[in-house]
C-alpha positions in Angstrom: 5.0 -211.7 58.9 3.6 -215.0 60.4 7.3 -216.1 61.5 10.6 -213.9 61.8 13.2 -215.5 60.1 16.0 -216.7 62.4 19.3 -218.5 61.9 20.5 -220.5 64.7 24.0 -222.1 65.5 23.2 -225.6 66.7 27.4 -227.0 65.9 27.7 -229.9 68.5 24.5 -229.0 70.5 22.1 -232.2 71.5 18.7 -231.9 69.1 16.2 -235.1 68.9 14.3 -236.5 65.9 11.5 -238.7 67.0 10.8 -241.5 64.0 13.2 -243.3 62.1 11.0 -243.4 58.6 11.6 -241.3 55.8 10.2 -237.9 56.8 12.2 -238.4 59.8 15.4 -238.9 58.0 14.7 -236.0 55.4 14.3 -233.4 59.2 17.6 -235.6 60.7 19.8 -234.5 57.8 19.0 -231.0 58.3 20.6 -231.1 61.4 23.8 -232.5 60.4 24.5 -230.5 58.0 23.9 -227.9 60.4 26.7 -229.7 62.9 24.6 -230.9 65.2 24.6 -233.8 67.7 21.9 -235.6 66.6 20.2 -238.6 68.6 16.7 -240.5 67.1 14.2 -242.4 69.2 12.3 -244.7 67.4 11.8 -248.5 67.4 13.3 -249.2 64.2 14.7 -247.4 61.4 13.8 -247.4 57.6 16.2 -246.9 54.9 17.6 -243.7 54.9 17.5 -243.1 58.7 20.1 -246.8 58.7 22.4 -245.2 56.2 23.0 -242.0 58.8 23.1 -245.0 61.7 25.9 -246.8 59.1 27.9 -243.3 58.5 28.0 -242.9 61.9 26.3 -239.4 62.0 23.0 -240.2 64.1 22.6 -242.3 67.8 19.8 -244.3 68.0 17.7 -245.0 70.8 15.3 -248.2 69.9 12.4 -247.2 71.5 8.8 -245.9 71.7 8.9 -242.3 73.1 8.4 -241.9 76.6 9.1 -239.5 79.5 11.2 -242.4 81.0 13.6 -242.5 77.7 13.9 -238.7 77.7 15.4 -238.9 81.1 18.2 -240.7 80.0 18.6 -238.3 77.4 20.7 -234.9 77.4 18.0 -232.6 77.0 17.9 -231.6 73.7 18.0 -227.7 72.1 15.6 -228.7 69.6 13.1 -231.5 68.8 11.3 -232.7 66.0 8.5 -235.4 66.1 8.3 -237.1 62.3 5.8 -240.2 63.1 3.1 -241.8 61.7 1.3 -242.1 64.9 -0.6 -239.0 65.8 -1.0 -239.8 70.0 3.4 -240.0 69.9 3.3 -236.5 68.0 1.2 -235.2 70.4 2.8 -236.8 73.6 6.4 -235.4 72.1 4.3 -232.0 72.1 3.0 -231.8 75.1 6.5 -232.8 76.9 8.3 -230.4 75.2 5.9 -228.1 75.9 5.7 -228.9 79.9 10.1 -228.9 79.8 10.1 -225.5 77.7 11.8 -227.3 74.3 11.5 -225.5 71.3 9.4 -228.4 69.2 7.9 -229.2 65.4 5.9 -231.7 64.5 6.0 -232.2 60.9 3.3 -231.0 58.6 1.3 -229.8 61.7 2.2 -226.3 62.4 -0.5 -226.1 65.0 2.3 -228.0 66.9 5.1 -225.9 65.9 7.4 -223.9 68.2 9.3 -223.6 64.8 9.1 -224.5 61.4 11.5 -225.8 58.7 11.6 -223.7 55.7 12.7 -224.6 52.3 16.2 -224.7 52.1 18.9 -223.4 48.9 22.4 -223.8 50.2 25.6 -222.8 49.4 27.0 -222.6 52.7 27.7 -220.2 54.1 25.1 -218.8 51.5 21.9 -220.1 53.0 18.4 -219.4 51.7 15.7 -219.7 53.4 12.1 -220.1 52.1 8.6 -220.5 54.0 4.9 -220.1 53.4 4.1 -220.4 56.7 2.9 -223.9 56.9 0.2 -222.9 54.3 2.5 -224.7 51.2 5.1 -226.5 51.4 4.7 -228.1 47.5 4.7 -224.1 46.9 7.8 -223.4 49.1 10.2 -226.2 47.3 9.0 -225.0 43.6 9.8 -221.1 45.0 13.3 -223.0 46.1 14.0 -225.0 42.5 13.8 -221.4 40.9 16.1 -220.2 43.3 18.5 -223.2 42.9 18.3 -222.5 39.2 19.4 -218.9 39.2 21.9 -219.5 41.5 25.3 -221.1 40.7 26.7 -223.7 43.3 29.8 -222.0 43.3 28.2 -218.9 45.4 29.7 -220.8 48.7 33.6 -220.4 47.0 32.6 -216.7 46.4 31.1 -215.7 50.1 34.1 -218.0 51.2 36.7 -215.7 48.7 34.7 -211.9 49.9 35.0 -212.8 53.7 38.8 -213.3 53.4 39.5 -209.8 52.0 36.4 -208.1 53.7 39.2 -206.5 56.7 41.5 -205.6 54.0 38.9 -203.6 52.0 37.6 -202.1 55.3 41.2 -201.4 56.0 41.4 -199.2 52.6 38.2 -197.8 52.6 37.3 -196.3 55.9 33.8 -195.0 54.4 31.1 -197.3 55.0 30.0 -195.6 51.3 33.1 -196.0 49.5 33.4 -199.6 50.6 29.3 -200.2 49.6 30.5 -198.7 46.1 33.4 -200.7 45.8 31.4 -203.8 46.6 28.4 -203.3 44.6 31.1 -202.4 41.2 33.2 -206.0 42.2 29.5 -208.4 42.4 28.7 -207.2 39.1 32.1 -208.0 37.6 33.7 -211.4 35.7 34.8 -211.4 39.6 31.4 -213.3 40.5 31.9 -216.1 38.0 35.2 -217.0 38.2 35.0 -216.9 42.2 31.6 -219.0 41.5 33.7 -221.4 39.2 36.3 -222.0 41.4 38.9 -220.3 39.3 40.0 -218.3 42.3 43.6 -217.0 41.6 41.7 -215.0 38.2 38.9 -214.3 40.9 41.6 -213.1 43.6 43.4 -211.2 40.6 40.2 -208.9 39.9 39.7 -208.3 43.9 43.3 -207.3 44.7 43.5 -204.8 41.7 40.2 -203.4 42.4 41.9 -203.2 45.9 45.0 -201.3 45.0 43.0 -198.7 42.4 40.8 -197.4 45.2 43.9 -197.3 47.1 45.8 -195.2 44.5 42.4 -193.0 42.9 39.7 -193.7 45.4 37.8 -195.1 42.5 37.1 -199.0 41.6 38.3 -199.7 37.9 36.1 -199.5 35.2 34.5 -203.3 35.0 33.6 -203.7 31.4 33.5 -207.0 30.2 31.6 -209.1 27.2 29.4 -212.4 27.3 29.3 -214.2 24.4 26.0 -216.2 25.1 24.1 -219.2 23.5 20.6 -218.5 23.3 19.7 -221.7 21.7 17.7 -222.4 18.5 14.5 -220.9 18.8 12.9 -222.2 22.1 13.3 -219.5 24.9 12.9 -222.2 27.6 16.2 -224.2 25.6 18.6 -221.1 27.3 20.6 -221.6 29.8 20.7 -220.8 33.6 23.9 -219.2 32.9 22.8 -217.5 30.0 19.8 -216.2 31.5 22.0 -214.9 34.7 24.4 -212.9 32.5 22.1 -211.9 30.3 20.1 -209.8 33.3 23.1 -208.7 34.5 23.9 -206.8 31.2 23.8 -203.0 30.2 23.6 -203.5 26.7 22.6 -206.4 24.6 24.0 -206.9 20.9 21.9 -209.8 19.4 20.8 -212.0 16.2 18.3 -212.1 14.1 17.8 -215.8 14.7 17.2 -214.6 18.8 14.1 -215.1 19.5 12.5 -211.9 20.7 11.4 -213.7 24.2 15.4 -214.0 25.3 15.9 -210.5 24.4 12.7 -209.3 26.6 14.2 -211.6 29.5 17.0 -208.8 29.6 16.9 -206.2 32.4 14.5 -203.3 31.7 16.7 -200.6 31.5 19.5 -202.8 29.4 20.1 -201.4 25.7 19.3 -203.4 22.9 21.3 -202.8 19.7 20.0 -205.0 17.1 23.1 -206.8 14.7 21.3 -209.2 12.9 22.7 -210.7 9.6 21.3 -212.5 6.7 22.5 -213.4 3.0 23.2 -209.8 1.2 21.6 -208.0 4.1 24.6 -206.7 7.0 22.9 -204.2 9.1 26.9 -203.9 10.7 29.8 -205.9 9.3 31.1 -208.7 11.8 34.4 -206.5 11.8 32.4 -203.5 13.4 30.1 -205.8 16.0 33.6 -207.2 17.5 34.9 -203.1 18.0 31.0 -202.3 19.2 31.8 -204.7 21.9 35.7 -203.6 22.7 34.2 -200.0 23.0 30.8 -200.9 25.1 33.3 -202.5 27.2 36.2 -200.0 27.7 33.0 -197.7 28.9 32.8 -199.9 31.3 29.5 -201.5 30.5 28.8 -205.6 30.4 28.0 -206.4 27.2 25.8 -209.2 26.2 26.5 -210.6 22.9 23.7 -212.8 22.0 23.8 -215.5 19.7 21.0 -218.0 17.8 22.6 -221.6 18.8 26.1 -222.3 20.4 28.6 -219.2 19.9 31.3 -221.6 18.8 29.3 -223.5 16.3 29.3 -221.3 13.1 28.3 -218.5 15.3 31.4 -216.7 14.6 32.3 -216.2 18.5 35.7 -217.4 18.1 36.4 -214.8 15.6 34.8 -212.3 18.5 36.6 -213.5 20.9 40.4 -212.8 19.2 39.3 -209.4 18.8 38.2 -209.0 22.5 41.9 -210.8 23.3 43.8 -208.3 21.3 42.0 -205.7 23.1 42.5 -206.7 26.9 38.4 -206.9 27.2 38.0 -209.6 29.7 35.1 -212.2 28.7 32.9 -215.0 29.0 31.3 -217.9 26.3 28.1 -219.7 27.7 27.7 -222.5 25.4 23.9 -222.4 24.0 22.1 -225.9 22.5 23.0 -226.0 19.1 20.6 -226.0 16.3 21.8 -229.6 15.3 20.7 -230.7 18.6 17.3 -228.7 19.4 16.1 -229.1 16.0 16.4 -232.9 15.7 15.1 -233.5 19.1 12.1 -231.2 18.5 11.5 -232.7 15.4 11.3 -236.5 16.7 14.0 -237.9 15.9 18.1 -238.5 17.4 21.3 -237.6 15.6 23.3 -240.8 16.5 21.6 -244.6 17.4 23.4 -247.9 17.7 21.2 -249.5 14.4 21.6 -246.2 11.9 24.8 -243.6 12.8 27.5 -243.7 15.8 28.9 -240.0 14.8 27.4 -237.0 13.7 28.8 -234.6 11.1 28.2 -230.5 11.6 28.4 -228.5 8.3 27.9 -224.6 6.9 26.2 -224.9 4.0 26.9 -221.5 3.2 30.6 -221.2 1.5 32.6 -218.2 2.5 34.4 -217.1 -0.4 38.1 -218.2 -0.4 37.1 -221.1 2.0 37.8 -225.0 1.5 35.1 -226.3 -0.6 33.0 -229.6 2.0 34.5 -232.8 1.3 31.4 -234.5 -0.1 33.7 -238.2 -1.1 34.5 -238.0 2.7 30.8 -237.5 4.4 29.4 -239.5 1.6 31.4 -242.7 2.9 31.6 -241.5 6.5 28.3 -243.0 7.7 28.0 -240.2 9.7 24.5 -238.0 10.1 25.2 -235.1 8.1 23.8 -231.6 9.2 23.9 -229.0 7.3 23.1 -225.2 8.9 22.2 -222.5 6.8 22.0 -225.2 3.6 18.4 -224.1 1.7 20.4 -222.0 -0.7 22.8 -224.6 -1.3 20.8 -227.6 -1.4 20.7 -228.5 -5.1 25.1 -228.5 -4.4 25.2 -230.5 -1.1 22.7 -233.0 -3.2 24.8 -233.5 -6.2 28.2 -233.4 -4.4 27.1 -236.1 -2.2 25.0 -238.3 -4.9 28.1 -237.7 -6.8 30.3 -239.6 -4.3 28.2 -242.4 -4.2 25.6 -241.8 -1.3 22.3 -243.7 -1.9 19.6 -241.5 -3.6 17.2 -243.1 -1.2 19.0 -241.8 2.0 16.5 -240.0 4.0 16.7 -236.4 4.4 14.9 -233.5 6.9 13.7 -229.7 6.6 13.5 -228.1 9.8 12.4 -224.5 9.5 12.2 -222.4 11.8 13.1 -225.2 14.3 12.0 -225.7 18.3 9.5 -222.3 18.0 6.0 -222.4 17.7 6.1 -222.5 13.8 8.2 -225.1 13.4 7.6 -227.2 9.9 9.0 -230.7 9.7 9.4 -232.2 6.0 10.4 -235.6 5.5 12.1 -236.3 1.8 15.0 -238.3 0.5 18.2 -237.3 -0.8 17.0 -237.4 -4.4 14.1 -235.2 -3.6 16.0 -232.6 -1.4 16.1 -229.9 -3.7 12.9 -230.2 -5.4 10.9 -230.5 -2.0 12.7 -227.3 -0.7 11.6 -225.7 -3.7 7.7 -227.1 -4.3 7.4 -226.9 -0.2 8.6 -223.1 -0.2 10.9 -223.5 2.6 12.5 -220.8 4.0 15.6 -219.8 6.4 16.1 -220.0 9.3 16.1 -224.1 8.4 18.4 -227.0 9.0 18.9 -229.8 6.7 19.6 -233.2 7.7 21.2 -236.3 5.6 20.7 -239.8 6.9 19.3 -243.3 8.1 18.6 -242.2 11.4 15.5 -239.9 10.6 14.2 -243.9 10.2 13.7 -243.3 13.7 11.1 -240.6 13.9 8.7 -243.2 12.9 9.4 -245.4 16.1 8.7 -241.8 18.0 6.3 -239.9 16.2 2.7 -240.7 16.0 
């Protein structure tokens, strides 16, 4: 270890920044977020360095840096040099140096007392992350992975587990009971409705974990479902959210239209449980996937229920969810990128544009049995771009019901199969041809079929 990682309280204590350019500025904010009273020397100040001046959070000093201004300065805890002229850097060095002031001088860690790591914070949650000096460009990418994985709300939770951290200490005098306890509440809905700010439901979870281990000793049972979004095809198109629940889970219960990458991003040891569907082909009836999940969950396993596209669009999840309700399993939707959205995009062109469509129109092309038949007369007249999911089957009906209402035959029309993946095939027809090009090109589900003027635009994009 090159450096040992130390966090240091610098609220209202005197720390210099020499330079007022933008480096400087980036190294001055660091120390006011951390509370400090911070004073600049420089002879004039660029942008960034004016708006702290403006906001009142800086003191400036115009001047070069000398020995004679540092006597009129409170010596500082901590200084950092951020100039463009090496012989300053060096002179802000060497005085520091001869008056025994911790000192950087930025990107030169050869005159470093300290160095600034990259930073993820949600205070009081502070990450730290250094190379050493050898790469920074490597520190801040290792530091946008970390921001990704971890929600902003983490602040509101350390904020929420520090208020009741006496209490719990209070009921469980066992440094191992309380670790227990701890560990069973941070991999509970707790974490995410602390992180979302919904703290009463947060504080609701902690106090009646609280009075069970007061009553049995033992934290309740903390099974709970995710009903997750994994997107149309893409395995870089999930979520952050997604993806954090989604390693979080014991078992995962997912689609056929899942692509296999999302389910290997699952935790190792996590059981998979394959519920696929297609036409005529049920390995379990929806019925029996919503009581899989109430039972996984009254185990007290977190249950990841993985969806193709957004869980609320045609994905059934709504019907899952009144089933988990009834039950009193507590649970989560992350909204995924629907197909409508991921397929268009992938295949060059936009849903909505001021010239061709201002609304878009989601459809099932698949009719339930018993269900309201589409309102062709309506979409036909609507103007709006019409996508239809799970449609190949039914394509010679959507034609004819909406030729029949009087849409042009010459209204363009897409194939996406197997849309945003690797094998994606993109077939550009008209309305009048729909059918017979699904037919002559062999397409095949998984596709999405889209109705109008706006796939002009993929000709603007796509070259």
């Amino acid at each position: 270890m090159d450096y040992l990682p130390i966090f240091v309280d610098i609220k209202n204590q005197p720390c210099l920044i020499v330079g007022g350019g933008a480096v400087a500025a980036r190294k001055a904010d660091l120390f006011i977020k951390a509370g400090a009273k911070v004073t600049v020397v420089a002879p004039e100040l660029k942008t960034e360095m004016k708006h702290h001046l403006a906001e009142g959070l800086i003191t400036w000093h115009p001047a070069e840096f000398s020995t004679a201004v540092m006597e009129r300065l409170t010596t500082p805890k901590y200084v950092i040099s951020a100039t463009d002229d090496q012989a300053v850097n060096q002179a802000v060095y060497h005085y520091c140096q001869a008056h025994h002031i911790p000192v950087n001088v930025a990107d030169q860690t050869e005159y470093c007392d300290f160095i600034l790591p990259a930073i993820v914070d949600r205070s009081p949650v502070t990450i730290a992350v250094s190379t050493g000096g050898r790469s920074p460009i490597l520190a801040r990418l290792m530091k946008a992975r970390l921001e990704s994985l971890i929600p902003a709300g983490f602040g509101s939770l350390a904020g929420l587990l520090g208020r009741y951290r006496q209490q719990v200490k209070k009921s469980l005098p066992s440094p191992g009971a309380r670790k227990a306890f701890w560990e069973t509440l941070l991999q509970s809905a707790f974490v995410d409705k602390a992180a979302q700010g919904r703290s009463e439901e947060a504080e609701s979870i902690l106090k009646a974990q609280i009075k069970q281990v007061e009553i049995s000793g033992q934290p309740l049972p903390t099974g709970e479902v995710y009903l997750i979004g994994a997107g149309p095809g893409d395995p870089d198109l999930m979520t952050f959210k997604g993806l954090r629940l989604l390693q979080q889970a014991d078992v995962i219960l997912y689609d056929r239209l899942v692509a296999p990458e999302i389910v290997e991003m699952a935790r190792r040891e996590a059981e998979r449980i394959y519920v696929g569907k297609k036409d005529k082909a049920h390995l379990l009836p929806q019925g029996d996937i919503s009581l899989l999940m109430v039972k996984l969950a009254k185990e007290g396993k977190r249950v990841a229920r993985l969806k193709g596209g957004d869980p609320y669009i045609f994905g059934r999840g709504a019907e899952e969810a009144e089933v988990l309700v009834a039950n009193k399993v507590p649970f989560e939707v992350v909204p995924g990128i629907t197909a409508a959205a991921g397929c268009s995009a992938y295949a060059g062109f936009p849903l909505t544009h001021r010239e061709f469509s201002q609304s878009v129109a989601l459809i099932t092309g698949h009719q339930q049995e018993g269900a309201n038949e589409v309102d062709y007369g309506r979409l036909a007249q609507s103007g709006d771009t019409m996508v239809f999911y799970m449609g190949v089957k039914n394509a010679p009906k959507i034609q004819q019901g909406l030729l029949a209402h009087g849409l042009s035959a010459e209204t363009p029309a897409a194939i996406i199969e197997k849309g945003t993946t690797a094998n994606q095939r993109v077939v550009i027809t008209s309305l009048a041809e729909l059918s017979e090009t699904i037919a002559s090109s062999h397409i095949k589900p998984p596709a999405l079929l889209v109705v109008g003027e706006v796939i002009n635009v993929r000709e603007r994009l796509v070259k």
